[in-house]
Backbone as JSON Lines, residues from 0, in Angstrom:
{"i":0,"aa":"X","n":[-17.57,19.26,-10.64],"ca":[-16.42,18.5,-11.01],"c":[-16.18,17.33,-10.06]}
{"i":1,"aa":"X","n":[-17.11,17.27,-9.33],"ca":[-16.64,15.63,-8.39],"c":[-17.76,14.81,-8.8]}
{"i":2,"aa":"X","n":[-16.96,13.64,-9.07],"ca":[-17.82,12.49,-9.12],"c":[-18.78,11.82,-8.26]}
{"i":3,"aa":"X","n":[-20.03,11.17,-8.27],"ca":[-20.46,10.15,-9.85],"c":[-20.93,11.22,-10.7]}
{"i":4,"aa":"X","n":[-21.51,12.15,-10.46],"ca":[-22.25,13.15,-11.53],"c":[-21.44,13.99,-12.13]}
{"i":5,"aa":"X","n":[-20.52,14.55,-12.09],"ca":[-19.93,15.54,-12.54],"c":[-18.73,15.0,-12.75]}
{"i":6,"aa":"X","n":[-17.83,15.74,-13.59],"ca":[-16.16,15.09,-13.56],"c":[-15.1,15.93,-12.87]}
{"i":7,"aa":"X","n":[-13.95,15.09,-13.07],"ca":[-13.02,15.32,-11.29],"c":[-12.02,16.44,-12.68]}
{"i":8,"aa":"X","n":[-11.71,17.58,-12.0],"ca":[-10.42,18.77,-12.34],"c":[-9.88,18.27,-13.58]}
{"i":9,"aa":"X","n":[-9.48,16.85,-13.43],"ca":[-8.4,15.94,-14.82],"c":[-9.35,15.85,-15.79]}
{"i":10,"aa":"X","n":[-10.36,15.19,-15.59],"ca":[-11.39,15.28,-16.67],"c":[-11.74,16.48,-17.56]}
{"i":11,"aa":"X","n":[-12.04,17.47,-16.87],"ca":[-12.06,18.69,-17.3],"c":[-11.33,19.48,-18.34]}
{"i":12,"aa":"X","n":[-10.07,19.13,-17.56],"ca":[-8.93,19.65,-18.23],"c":[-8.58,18.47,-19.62]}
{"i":13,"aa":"X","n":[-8.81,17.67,-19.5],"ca":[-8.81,16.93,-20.51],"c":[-9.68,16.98,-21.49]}
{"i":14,"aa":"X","n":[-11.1,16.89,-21.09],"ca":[-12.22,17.93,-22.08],"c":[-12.28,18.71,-23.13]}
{"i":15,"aa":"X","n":[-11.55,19.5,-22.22],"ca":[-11.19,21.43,-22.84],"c":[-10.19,21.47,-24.05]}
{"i":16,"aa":"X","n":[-9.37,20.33,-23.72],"ca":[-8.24,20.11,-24.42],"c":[-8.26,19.51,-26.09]}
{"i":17,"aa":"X","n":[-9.47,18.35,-25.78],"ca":[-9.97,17.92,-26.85],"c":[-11.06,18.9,-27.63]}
{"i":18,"aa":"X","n":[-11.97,19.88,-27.44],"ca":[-12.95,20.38,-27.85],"c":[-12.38,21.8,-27.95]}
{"i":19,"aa":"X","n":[-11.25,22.47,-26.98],"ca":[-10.74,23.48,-27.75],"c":[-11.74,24.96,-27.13]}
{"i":20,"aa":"X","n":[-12.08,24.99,-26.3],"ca":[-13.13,26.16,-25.83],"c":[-12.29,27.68,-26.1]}
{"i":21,"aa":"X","n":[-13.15,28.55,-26.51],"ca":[-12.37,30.09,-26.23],"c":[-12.39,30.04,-24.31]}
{"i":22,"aa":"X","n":[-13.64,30.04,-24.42],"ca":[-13.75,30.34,-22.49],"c":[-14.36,29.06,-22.48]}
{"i":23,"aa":"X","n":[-13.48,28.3,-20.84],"ca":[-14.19,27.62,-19.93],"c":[-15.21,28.55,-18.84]}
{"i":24,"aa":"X","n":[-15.96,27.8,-18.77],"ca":[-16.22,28.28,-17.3],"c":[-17.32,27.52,-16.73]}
{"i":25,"aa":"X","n":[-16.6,26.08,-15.57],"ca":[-17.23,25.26,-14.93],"c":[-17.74,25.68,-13.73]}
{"i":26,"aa":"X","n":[-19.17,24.74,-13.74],"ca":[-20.3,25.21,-12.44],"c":[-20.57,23.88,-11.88]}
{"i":27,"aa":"X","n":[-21.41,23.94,-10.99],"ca":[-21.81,22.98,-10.04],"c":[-20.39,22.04,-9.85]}
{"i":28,"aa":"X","n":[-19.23,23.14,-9.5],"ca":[-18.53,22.59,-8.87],"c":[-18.4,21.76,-7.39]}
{"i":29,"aa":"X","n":[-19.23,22.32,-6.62],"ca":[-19.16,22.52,-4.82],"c":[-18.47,22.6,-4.32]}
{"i":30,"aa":"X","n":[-17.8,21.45,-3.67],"ca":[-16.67,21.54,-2.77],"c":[-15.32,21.09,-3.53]}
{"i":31,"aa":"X","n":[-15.1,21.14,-4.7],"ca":[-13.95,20.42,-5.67],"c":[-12.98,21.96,-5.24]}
{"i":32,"aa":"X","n":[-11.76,21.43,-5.18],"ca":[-10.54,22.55,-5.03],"c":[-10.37,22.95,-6.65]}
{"i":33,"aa":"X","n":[-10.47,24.36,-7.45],"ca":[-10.63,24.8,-8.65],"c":[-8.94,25.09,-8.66]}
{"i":34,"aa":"X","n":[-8.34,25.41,-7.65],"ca":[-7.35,25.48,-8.19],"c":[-6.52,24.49,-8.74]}
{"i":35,"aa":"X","n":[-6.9,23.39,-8.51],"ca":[-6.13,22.57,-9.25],"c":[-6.91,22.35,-10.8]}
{"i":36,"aa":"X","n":[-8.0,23.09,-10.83],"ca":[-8.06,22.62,-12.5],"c":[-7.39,23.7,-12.98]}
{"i":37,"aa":"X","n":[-7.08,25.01,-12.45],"ca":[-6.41,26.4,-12.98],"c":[-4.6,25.78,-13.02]}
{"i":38,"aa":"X","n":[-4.7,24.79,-12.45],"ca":[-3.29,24.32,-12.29],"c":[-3.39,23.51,-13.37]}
{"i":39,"aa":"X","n":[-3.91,23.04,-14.08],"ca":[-3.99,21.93,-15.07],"c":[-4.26,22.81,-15.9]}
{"i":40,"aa":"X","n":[-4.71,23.88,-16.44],"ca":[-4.62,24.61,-18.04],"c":[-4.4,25.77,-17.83]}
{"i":41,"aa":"X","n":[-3.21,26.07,-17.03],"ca":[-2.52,27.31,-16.98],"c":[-1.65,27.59,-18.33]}
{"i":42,"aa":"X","n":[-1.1,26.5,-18.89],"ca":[-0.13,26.37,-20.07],"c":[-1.4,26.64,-21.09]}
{"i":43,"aa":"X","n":[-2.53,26.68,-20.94],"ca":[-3.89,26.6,-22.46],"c":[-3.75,28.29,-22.12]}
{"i":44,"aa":"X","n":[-3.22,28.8,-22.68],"ca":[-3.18,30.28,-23.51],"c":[-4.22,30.47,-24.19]}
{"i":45,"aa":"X","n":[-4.7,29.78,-24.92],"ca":[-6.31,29.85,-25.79],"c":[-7.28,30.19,-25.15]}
{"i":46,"aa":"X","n":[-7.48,29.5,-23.94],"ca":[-8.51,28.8,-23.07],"c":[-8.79,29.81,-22.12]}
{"i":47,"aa":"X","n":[-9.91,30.42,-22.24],"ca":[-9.97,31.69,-21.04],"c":[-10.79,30.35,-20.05]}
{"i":48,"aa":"X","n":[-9.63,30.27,-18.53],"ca":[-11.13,29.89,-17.46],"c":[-11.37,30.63,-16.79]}
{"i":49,"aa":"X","n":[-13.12,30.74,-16.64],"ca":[-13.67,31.49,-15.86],"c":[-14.19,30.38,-14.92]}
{"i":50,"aa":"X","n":[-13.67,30.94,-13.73],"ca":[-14.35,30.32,-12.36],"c":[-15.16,31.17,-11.34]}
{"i":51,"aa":"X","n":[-16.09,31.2,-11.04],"ca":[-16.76,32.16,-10.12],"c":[-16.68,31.35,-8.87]}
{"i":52,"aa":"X","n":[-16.24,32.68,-7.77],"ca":[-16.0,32.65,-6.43],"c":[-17.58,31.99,-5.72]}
{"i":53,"aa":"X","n":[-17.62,30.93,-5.01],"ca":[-19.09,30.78,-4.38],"c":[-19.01,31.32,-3.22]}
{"i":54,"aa":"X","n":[-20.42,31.84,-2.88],"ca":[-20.38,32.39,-1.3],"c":[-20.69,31.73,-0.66]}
């Protein structure tokens, strides 16, 4: 989710929004803070996100 290659939390959440997913679940995050995309589609009831913990 960080840019140039990937898109930033807003993007995401904006994404999801248009296309409507049962489950998210974004990767090759790295160092992007996830909680703020869990903060951006907490209100998407539809939208299961799955985020996996990196070690």
């Amino acid at each position: 989710m960080n840019l140039p290659y990937t898109m930033t939390p807003e993007m995401v959440a904006d994404a999801a929004g248009m296309f409507r997913p049962k489950v998210l679940y974004p990767y090759h995050q790295g160092e992007t803070d996830t909680a703020k995309l869990l903060a951006l589609m907490k209100d998407e009831k539809d939208i299961d996100v799955r985020i996996r913990k990196m070690k």
